[in-house]
C-alpha positions in Angstrom: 11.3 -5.8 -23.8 11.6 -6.8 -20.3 10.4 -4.3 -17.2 10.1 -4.0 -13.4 6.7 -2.4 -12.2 7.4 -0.5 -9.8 4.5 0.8 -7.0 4.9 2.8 -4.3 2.5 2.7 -1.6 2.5 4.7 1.8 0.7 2.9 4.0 0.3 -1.3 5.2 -4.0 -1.5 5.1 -5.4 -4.2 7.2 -5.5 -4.5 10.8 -8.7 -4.7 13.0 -11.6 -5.9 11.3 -9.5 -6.1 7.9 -8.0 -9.6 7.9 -5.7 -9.5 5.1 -2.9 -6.9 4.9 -1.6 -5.4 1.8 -0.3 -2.1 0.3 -2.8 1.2 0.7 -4.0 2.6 -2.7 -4.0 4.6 -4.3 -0.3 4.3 -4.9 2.1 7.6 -4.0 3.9 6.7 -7.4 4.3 4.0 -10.5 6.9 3.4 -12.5 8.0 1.1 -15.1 12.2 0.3 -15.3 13.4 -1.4 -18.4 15.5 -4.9 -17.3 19.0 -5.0 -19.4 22.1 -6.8 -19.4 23.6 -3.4 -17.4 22.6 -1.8 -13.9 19.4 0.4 -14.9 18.2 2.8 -11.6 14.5 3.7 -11.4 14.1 7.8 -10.9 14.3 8.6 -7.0 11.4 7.3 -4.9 8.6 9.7 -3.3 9.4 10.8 -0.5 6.1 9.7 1.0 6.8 5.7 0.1 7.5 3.5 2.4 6.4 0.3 1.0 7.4 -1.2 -2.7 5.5 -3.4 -4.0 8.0 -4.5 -7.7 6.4 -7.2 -10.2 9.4 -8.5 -12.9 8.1 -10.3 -16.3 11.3 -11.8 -16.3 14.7 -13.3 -14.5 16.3 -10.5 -13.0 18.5 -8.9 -10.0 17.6 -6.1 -8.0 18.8 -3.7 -5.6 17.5 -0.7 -3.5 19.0 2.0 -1.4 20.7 5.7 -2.8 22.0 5.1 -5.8 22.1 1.2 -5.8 24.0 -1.0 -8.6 22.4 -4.2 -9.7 24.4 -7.2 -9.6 23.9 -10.8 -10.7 25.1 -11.5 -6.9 21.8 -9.4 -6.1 18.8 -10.2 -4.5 17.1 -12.2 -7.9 13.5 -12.6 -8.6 11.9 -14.9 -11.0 9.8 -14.7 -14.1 6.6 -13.2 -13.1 7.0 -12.8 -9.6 5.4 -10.3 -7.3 7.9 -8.9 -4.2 7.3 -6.5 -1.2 9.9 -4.6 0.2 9.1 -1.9 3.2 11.7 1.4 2.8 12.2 4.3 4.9 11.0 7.4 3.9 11.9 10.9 3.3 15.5 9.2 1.7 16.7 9.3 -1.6 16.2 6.0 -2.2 16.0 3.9 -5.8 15.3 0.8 -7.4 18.3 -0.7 -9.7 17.5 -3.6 -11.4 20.1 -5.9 -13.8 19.0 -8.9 -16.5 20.3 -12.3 -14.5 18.9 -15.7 -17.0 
């Protein structure tokens, strides 16, 4: 079966003496979201998160916002692929994601 590991972070570390920015960790929140040939929404994100950080192990579609709908016409990520997406907080925001090979 093919998921969409989900990790929400709270914070962008770096800065300063740190040259290389990246998510803070621990993460607020994890979750895994099963990819399908239909729209499948992740549960609501914390309310603390305000950076994703979504890994796919396979061709696929995603969307984010209150109660998104994945669409082949959707942002698409490939096979294996790693993504960062910065959200606002405090919003009922999810992650849908969609099969697109």
């Amino acid at each position: 079966m093919a998921n969409l590991f989900l990790t929400e972070l709270n914070a962008i570390g770096g800065g300063g003496n740190h040259p290389i920015s990246g998510g803070q960790w621990p993460p607020v929140a994890e979750q895994v979201v099963a990819i399908t040939g239909a729209s499948v929404q992740s549960a609501a994100l914390n309310k603390n998160t305000t950076l994703l950080r979504i890994n796919v192990d396979s061709v696929c579609s995603i969307a984010i916002g209150p109660n998104p709908i994945a669409t082949v016409l959707k942002a698409r990520l490939a096979a294996n692929q790693t993504e960062y997406f910065s959200v606002p907080s405090n919003l009922n925001y999810q992650v849908a994601v969609i099969s697109n090979t």
